[in-house]
C-alpha positions in Angstrom: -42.6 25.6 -34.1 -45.1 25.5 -36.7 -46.3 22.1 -38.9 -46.1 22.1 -42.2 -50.0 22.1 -42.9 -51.3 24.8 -39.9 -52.7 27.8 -41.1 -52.5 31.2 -39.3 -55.5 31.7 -36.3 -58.5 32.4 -37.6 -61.2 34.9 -36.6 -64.6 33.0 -36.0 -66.5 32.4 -32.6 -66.8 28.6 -34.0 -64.7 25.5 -34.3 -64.3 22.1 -35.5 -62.8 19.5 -33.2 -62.6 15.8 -35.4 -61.2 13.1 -33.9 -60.2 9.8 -35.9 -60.2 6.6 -34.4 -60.3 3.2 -35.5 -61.0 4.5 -39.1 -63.9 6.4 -38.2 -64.5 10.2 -37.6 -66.1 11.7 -34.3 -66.6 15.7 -34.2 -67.6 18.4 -31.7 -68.9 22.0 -32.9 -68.4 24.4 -30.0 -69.4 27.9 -30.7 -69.2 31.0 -27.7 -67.7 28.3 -25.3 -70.4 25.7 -25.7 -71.0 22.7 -27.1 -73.1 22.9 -29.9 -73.5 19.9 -32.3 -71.8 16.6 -31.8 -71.1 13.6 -34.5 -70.9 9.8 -33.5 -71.1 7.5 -36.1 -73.1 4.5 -36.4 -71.8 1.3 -34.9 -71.4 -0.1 -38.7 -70.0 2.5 -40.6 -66.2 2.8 -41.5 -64.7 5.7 -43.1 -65.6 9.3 -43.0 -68.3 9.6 -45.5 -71.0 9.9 -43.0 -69.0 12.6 -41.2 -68.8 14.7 -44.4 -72.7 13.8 -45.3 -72.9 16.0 -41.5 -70.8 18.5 -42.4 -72.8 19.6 -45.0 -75.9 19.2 -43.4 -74.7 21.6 -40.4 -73.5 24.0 -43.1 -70.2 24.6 -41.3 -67.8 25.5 -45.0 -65.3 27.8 -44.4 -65.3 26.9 -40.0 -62.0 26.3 -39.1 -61.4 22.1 -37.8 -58.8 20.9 -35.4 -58.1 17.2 -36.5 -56.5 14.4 -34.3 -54.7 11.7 -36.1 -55.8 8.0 -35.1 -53.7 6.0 -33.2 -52.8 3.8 -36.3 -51.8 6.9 -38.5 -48.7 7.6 -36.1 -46.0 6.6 -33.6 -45.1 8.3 -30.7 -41.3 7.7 -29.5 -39.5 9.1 -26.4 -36.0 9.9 -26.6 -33.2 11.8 -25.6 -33.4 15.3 -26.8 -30.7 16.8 -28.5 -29.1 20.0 -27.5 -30.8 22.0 -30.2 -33.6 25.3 -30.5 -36.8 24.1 -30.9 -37.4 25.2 -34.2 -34.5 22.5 -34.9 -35.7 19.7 -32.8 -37.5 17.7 -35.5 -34.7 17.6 -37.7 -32.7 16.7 -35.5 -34.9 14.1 -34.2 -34.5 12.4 -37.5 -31.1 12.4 -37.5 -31.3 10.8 -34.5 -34.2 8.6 -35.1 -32.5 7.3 -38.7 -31.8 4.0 -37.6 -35.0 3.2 -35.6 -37.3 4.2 -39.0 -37.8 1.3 -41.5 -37.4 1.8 -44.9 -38.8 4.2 -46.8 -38.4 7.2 -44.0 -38.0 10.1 -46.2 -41.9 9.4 -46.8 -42.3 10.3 -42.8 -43.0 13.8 -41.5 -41.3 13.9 -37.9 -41.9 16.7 -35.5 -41.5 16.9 -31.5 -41.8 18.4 -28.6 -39.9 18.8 -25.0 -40.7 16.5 -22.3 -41.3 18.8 -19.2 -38.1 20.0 -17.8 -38.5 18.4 -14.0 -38.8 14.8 -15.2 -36.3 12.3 -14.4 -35.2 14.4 -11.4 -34.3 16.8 -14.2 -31.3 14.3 -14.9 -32.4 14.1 -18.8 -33.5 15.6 -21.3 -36.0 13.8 -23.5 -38.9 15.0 -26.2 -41.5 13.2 -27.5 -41.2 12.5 -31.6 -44.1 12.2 -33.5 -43.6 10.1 -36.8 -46.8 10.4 -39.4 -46.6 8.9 -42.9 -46.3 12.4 -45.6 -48.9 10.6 -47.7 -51.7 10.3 -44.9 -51.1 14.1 -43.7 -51.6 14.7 -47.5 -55.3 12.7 -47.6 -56.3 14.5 -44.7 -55.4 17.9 -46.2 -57.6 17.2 -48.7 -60.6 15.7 -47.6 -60.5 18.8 -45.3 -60.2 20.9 -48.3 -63.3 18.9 -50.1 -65.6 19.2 -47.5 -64.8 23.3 -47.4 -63.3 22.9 -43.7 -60.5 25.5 -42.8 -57.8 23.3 -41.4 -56.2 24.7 -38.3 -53.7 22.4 -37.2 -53.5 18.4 -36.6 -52.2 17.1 -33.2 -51.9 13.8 -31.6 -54.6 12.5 -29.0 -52.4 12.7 -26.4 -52.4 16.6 -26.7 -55.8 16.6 -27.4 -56.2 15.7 -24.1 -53.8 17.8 -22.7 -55.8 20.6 -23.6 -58.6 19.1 -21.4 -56.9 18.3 -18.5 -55.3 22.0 -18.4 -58.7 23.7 -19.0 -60.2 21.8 -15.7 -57.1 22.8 -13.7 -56.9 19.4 -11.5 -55.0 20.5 -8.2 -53.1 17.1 -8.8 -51.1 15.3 -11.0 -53.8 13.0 -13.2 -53.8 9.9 -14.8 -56.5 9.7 -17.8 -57.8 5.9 -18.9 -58.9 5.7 -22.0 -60.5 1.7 -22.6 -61.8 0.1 -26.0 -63.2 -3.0 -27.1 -59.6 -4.6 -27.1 -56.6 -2.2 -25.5 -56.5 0.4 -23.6 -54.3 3.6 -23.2 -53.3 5.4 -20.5 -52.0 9.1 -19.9 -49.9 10.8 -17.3 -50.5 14.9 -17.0 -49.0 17.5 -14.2 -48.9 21.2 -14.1 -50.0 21.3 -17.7 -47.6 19.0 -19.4 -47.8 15.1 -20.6 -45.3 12.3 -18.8 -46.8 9.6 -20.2 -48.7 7.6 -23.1 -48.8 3.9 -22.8 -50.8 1.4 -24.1 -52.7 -1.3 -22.2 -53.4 -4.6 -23.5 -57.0 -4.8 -21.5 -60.4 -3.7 -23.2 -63.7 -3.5 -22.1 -64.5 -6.9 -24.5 -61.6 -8.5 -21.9 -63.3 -7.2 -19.2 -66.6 -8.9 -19.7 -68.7 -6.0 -20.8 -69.4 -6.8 -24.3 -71.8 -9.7 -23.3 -72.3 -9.2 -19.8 -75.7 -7.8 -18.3 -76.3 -5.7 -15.6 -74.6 -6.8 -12.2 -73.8 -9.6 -13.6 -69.7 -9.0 -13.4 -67.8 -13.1 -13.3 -65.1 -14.1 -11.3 -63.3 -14.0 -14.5 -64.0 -10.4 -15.2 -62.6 -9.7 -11.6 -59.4 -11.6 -12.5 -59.4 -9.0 -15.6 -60.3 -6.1 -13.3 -57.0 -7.2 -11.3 -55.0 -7.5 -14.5 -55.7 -4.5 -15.7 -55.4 -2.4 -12.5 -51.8 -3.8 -12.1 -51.0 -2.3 -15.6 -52.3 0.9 -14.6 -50.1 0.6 -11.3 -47.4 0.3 -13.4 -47.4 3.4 -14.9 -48.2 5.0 -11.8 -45.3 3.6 -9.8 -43.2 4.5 -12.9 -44.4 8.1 -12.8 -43.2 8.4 -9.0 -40.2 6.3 -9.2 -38.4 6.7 -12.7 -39.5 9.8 -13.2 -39.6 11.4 -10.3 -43.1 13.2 -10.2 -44.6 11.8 -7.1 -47.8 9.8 -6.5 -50.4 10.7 -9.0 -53.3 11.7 -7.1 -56.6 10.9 -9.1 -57.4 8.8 -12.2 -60.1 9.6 -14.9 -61.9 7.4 -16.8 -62.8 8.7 -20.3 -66.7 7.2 -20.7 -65.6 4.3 -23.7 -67.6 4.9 -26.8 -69.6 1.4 -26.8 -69.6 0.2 -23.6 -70.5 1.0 -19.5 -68.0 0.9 -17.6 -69.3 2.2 -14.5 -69.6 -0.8 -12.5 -65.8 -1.5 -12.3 -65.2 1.7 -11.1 -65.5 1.1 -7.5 -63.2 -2.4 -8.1 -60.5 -0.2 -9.8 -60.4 2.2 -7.1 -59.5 -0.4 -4.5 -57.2 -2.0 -6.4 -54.7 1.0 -7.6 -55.6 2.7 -4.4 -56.6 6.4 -5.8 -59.4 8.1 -6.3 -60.9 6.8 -9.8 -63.6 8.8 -11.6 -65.9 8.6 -14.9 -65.2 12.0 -16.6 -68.4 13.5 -17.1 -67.9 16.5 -19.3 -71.1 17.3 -19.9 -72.1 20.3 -17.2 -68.8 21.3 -17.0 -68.3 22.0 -21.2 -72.2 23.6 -21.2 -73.0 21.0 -23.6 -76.5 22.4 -25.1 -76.9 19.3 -27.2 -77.0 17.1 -24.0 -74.9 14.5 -25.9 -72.8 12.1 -23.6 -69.0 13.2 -24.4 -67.4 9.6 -24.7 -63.7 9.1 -25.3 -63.7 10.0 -28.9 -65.7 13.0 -28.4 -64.3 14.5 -25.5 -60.9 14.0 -27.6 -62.5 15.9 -30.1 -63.2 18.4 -27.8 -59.6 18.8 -26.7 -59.4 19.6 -30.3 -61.7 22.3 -29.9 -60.0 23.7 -26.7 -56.9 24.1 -28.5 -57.8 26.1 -31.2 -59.6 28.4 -28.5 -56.7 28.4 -26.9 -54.9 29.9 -29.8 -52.0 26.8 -29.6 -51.5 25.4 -33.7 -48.0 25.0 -32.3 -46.7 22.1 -30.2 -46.4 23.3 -27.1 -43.0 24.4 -25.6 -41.4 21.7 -23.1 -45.0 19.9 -23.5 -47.0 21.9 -21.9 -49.7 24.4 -22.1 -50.6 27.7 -20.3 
């Protein structure tokens, strides 16, 4: 199952990978499996002018671009999958999905994929339906178009990351914690495939580390450490319990664009009782530009991955090779 705006692979050693998120763009060139060039926008600026004023100065016209959507350009639902092929199942996830869309839905482009198979103690069936707003797919089209990018495909962050998980082949299921200035999200992989995507209400300005100085972490910020660990519990438990999948065995902590989160580690360990681990990306994609790959880059990079990896499509049952 295709979406409407991928284009056919591409021949060319080089790729795009943007990532939008909170209305500004991030981007990772890779080129013969490395890292090239990466884009991170100034604190201040909005929009994705200065990410075009880049992509001209790198030259990169006619490289094709894997684009993420931000989080406010879509919802993700989980629900029962009908009994349909897969080149079916987005229709038929808007039949289904008529009464839960407001008005105005024939303006919304909704495509899906399976859930793996083995969840819920393989007692259901569900699929994950992604609903994007026709007009914003449209803008994105074009300002691809204007800047003389070859759009592959646009996916969702949560198989962004997919991508990365599967290409460093954890030996466990993972959990992935993503933390901005005010939420958080968290994400479930195994074997390949996405469980979860839930959003937390604690971010790193909660947390104390917007004003805070070195070691100097409050008894406040502890109480937030807490508060947020029994969030993440709660996924975890939920990912043993309801669906079945066992105990998650490690915890990654994508480095947060504008903030150091390192300290809290250790505190978060204790609390949900698994290994917990800043992903460092940096040795392990041969990043030549020695850039730090925070959240929104090593998204981006996802991006990159999956266009390596040949996969415009959705992957079957939500998972990749």
């Amino acid at each position: 199952m295709r979406w409407p705006w991928q284009k056919k692979s591409l021949q060319d050693s080089r790729c795009l990978g943007i990532e939008l998120h909170q209305g500004r763009g991030f981007a990772v060139l890779r080129e013969a499996d490395v890292v090239r060039e990466c884009y991170r926008p100034a604190d201040t600026e909005q929009g994705l002018d200065g990410l075009a004023a880049w992509v001209g100065r790198q030259q990169l016209q006619g490289v094709p671009v894997v684009l993420s959507l931000d989080a406010l350009d879509y919802e993700l639902h989980l629900v029962e999958a009908p009994a349909v092929s897969d080149d079916e199942l987005g229709d038929a996830l808007r039949f289904r999905m008529r009464d839960l869309l407001p008005q105005g839905s024939e303006q919304k482009i909704i495509q899906g994929f399976r859930m793996p198979a083995d969840a819920y103690r393989r007692r259901l069936e569900m699929a994950f339906a992604v609903v994007v707003d026709h007009r914003r797919i449209k803008e994105l089209v074009r300002w691809c178009k204007h800047q003389q990018l070859q759009l592959h495909s646009i996916i969702i962050p949560e198989l962004s990351l997919l991508h990365l998980v599967a290409e460093m082949e954890p030996e466990t299921a993972v959990g992935v914690l993503r933390l901005d200035a005010d939420d958080g999200m968290i994400y479930l992989y195994r074997d390949g495939g996405l469980y979860l995507s839930r959003r937390l209400n604690t971010g790193t300005r909660a947390l104390g580390l917007a004003s805070a100085g070195e070691g100097e972490l409050s008894l406040e910020t502890d109480s937030r450490v807490d508060a947020l660990a029994l969030d993440i519990q709660r996924s975890l438990d939920y990912f043993d319990s309801q669906l079945g999948m066992g105990v998650v065995g490690q915890l990654w902590v994508l480095v947060p664009d504008n903030a150091d989160v390192s300290e809290l580690l250790p505190e978060l360990e204790r609390s949900v009782n698994i290994p917990v681990r800043s992903l460092l990306l940096e040795s392990a994609f041969s990043n030549s530009g020695q850039e730090t790959l925070t959240a929104s880059l090593a998204i981006a990079l996802g991006n990159a991955l999956s266009f390596e990896q040949n996969d415009a499509a959705l992957p079957v049952a939500g998972k990749v090779a």
